[in-house]
Structures are given as structure tokens and as C-alpha cells.
N, C-alpha and C positions, 0 to 999 in steps of 0.2 A: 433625433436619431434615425438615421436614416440607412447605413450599414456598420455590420458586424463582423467580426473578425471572429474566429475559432481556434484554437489552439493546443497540441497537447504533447507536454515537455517534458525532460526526464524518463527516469524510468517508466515503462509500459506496463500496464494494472489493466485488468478484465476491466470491462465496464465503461472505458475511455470512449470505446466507440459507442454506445450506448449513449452517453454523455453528447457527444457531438451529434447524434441524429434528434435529443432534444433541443439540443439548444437552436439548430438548425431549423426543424419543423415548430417548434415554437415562435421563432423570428420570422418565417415566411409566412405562417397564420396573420402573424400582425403587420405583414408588409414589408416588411425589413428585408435589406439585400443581404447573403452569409458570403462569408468570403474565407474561404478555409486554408489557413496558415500551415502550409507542408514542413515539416523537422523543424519545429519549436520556435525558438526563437532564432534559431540562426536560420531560419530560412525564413523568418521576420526581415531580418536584416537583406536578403537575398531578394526579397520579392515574388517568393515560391509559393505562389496563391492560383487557388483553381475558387471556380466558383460553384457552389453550394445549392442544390435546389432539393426539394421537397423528396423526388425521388433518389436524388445523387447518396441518401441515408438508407434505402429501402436494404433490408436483408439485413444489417450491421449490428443489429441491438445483440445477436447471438454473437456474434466476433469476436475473439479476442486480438488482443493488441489494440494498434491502431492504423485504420486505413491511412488516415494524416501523416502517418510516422513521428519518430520522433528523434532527437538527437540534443545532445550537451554543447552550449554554445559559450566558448573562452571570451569569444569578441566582446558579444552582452553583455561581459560582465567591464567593459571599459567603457567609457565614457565615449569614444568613436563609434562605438558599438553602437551605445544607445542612440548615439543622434544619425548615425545611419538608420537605424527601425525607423525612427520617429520620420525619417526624409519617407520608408518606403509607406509607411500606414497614411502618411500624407498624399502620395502621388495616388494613393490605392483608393481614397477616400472613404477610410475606415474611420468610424465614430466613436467604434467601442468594442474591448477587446473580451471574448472569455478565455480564460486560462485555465486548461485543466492541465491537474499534477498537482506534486508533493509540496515542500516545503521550500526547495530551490524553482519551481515554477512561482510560485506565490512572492517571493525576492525580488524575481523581474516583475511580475507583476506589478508589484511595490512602486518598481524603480519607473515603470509607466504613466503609474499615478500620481507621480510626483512631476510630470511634466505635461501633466494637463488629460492627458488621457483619461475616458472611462473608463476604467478595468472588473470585471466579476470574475473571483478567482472558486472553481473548486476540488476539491479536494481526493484527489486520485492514486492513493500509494497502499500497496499493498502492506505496508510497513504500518499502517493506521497511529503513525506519532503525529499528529498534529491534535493539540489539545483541544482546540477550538473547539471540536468534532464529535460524536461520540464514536463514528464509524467514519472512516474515507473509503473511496469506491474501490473495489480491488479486495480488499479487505477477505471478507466472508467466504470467496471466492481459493486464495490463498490457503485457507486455515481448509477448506474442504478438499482440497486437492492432497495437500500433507496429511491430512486426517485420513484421505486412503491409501496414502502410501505406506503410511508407518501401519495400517490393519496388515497391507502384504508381507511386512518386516516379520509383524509380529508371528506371523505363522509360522515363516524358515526360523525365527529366533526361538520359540519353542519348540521346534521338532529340533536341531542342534544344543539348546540348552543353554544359548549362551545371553550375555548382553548385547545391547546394539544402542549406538549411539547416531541417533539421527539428528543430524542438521539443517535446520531452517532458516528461511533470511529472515530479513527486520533491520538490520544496520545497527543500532544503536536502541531500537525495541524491541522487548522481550514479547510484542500479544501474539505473534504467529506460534512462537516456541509455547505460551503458556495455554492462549485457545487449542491452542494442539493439545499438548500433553494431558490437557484436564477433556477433552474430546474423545482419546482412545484410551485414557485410562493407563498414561507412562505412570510409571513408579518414579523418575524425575524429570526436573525439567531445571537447564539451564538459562538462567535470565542477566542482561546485565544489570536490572532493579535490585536485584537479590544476589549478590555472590554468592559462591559454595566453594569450600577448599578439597581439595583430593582427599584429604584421609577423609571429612563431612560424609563423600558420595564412596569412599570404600564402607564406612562401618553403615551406612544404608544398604549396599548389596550383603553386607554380612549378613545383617538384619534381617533382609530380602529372605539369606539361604536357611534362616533359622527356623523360618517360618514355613518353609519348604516351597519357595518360589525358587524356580530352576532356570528362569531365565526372564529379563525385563527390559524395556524400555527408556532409553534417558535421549529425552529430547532438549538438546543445544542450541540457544540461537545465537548466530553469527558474532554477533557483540558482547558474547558474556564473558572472551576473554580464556575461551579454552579452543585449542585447535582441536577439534573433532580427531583426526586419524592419529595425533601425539595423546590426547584423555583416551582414546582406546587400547592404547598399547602400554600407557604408564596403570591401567586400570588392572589389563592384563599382569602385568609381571608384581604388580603391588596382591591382588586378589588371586591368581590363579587359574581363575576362570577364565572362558572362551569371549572376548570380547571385536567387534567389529565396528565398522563404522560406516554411515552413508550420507552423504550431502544428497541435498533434495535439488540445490540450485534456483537454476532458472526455471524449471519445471514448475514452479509455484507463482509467475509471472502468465505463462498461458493457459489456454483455454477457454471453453466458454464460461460468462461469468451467468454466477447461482443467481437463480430470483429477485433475494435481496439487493445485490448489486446492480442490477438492471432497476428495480426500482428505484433505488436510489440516485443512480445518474439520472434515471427520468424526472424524477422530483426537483432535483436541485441545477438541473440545465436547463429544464422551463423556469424556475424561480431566478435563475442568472439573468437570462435573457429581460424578464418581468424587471428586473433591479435597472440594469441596462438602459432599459426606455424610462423610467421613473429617473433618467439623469442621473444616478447613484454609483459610487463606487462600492466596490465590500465582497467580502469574503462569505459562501454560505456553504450552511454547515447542517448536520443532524442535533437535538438538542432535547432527551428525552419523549422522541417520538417525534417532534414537531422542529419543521425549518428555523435554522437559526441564522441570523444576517449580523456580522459586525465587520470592524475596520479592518483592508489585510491585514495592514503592522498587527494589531490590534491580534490577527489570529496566531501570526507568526510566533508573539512571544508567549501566547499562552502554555504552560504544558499541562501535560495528562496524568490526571490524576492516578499512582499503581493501586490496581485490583486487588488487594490486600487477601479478602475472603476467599478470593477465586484461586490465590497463589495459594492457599491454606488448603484446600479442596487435595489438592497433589498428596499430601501425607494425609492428610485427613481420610479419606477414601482407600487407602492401600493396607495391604492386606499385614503391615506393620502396627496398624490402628489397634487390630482385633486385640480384647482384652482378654 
């Protein structure tokens, strides 16, 4: 192993750049050439490579986004695609690739190391679905940004009285919706783990008003299957009450990423690079405190176990509980 390749695809998660300055300054410790792959994979295919040195990472661990950039590549996913990569990682004299990102970077990845490629894929989406995991980088980072945004909510929602329904990403998982809502203390939280029907979330704001709570919180994430601004207005004319709504967006994508996510790239973009030289291919991951290494496929198809207790915390703790 002689040089590396760097990489980071899909959506953009805090901590990316954090990620690339380990795996960078880890590799040039040990001698290794970095060679940093610009917009993902399609600029895999392109040949869009700058070279990587020790200070080329300096100042970045605070950064959000990514210096690298990134972008979605249709070509990758064909067969022409791939054997153009494979022509430019060859010309490039690339050994061995890291992949950060989600669960569609980890795909290509895959499809890398099925043609002979070394690949170390980690785990970078603010979304935290990949089961392998206990946490992906981005993560923490996400839940603390929406965690101050819905405190500013809650202020204008109690001085007007009303509900407010905030919106957070995830795609298809509920942890930003749910580490949210059990973080500032929503009275609900939509998940796609757990359905809830309209009348469910009316006779909870009744409940709410019986108890003499004058205004709450109900945090939505993107995939549970309710349009934010159509459940505040059927909320409305069903209850009575003053209700609103706000999408948090892409605003939960930047910034600089919290402590824990800077650690965690650093942890697991040195331990890439370590997999890398030891000839290995494999996906790593967090695993009750301590680094965990298995097969990509291998991480791709595992999933994530739901938080049972933690979804129980949201009525457990409201002020519907009190006997």
C-alpha cells in the first residue's frame, strides 16, 4: 500500500472534514501518498483529484461540510461507470480507497470491492440508519442544532399559545425526530418506527389542554408519512387551536460539528487508514464505546435496532403522566 484515495459522497454531515484530515494525516504519518477524490464518485470517474498533504487538512476538523465536496453520481451506478473509476484509480495509482458517507456511499464502495479494490468505508449521515453503527458521524451534531432550534420555537409557541409542529430530516429514520423530541422535552414526536393516527395526536393535545398545558411541541420527522404544513392545519380546524409549522431542512446538515463528532471521525479515519495498510477491506463503525470492523455488505444489510425505552420517555415524562 503505497497511496490512498479519500472520498466523501452523498449527502454532507458535520464531521466529513474532520474525517478526511484523519485519515489524511494518519496515512502521511505512515508514509502513504493521500490523494483526495473531489465530488464523490463521479469525480472518481472524472479524475478530479488534488493531492493531500499533512497541512492541505490544517483548520478543517471545525468545518462543516466538506472541502472535498460532494455530489450524486447516476454514471456509478452502471457498469461503464464503474470501469471508467476503475481505468482512473488505475492511471492515478491509487491502492486503496476511503469512503466516507451513508449507506449509498458504502453501495459503491461494495461495488469497488468486488473488483479487486481495497476499500474502508465510514459512516457519515446525519440520518444515523445504518445498523452496523451505534452512531454515524454527523449525527450528534444534527440532533444539537434542531435541539436549539425547537428551544427558540418553544418560546414564540408559549407566548402565542399555540402548537408547533417542527420538522426534521432522517429520510426513512426516526433518531433526529426522536433524540430531538425527548432532548427538549416535545410532548410528541413523529416517527416512521411508530405510526400515530390524527385523532391518536388530537385526543393528546386535548389531554395536553386538560391538564392545563397552553401550548406544545410535536416534532415530525420527514418519513413518518405526515406533511408538516397539511398535520398543522388538519390539527387546526379538527382541535381549534392555534397551530403552525416549521421545517428545520438543511439547516441540520451545517455547521460546525459538536466534540463527539470530531472525535469520532478522528477515531474511525485513523482506524480506516490502519485497516487499509493491514490489506483489509471493511466497514468501521462505533460498537458500545469501542471500534468495530466488519464486512461492507456485511454493514449495509444490518439494521438498527428501535429505542423502545427512549420512544417510551416522550409520554412517560409529560405532563399527561402526572397521577
Amino acid at each position: 500500500m503505497k497511496t490512498i484515495g479519500v472520498l466523501t459522497s452523498g449527502g454532507d454531515a458535520p464531521g466529513m472534514n474532520a474525517a478526511v484530515r484523519a485519515v489524511t494525516r494518519t496515512a502521511k504519518h505512515a508514509g502513504l501518498e493521500v490523494i483526495g477524490i473531489e465530488r464523490g464518485y463521479e469525480g472518481l470517474i472524472n479524475g478530479q483529484f488534488i493531492r493531500l498533504g499533512v497541512h492541505s487538512v490544517s483548520d478543517m476538523m471545525q468545518r462543516g461540510g466538506t472541502f472535498l465536496k460532494t455530489a450524486r453520481s447516476e454514471r456509478f451506478r452502471t457498469e461503464e461507470g464503474l470501469e471508467e473509476a476503475m481505468v482512473s484509480i488505475e492511471r492515478a495509482g491509487i491502492d486503496g480507497i476511503v469512503a466516507i458517507g451513508g449507506d449509498g456511499t458504502f453501495r459503491g464502495a461494495a461495488e469497488l470491492a468486488d473488483r479487486g479494490l481495497k476499500v474502508a468505508g465510514i459512516p457519515a449521515t446525519i440520518d444515523n440508519d445504518m445498523g452496523y453503527t451505534d452512531r454515524t458521524i454527523g449525527f450528534d451534531t444534527a440532533v444539537h442544532t434542531a435541539v436549539e432550534a425547537v428551544g427558540k420555537l418553544r418560546d414564540t409557541s408559549a407566548s402565542h399559545e399555540r402548537v408547533t409542529v417542527v420538522e426534521v430530516m432522517g429520510r426513512k429514520s426516526g433518531d433526529i425526530a426522536l433524540y430531538t423530541a425527548v432532548s427538549c422535552g416535545a410532548e410528541m414526536v413523529l416517527i416512521p418506527e411508530r405510526p400515530v393516527t390524527l385523532e391518536s395526536l388530537c385526543r393528546q393535545i386535548q389531554a395536553d389542554r386538560e391538564v392545563g398545558r397552553t401550548h406544545s411541541i410535536i416534532v415530525n420527522a420527514e418519513g413518518s408519512g405526515y406533511d408538516s404544513a397539511k398535520l398543522a392545519s388538519d390539527l387546526r380546524e379538527l382541535t381549534g387551536s392555534d397551530h403552525r409549522s416549521v421545517i428545520l431542512g438543511y439547516i441540520q446538515r451545517g455547521g460546525s460539528p459538536v466534540p463527539s463528532d470530531r472525535i469520532l471521525a478522528g477515531v474511525l479515519g485513523s482506524r480506516a487508514v490502519k485497516g487499509l495498510m493491514e490489506g483489509k477491506t471493511g466497514a468501521y463503525g462505533i460498537r458500545d464505546g469501542k471500534v468495530r470492523e466488519c464486512g461492507i455488505r456485511e454493514a449495509l444489510e444490518e439494521t438498527k435496532p428501535f429505542e423502545e425505552e427512549l420512544y417510551g420517555l416522550i409520554s412517560g415524562l409529560s405532563l399527561r403522566g402526572e397521577k
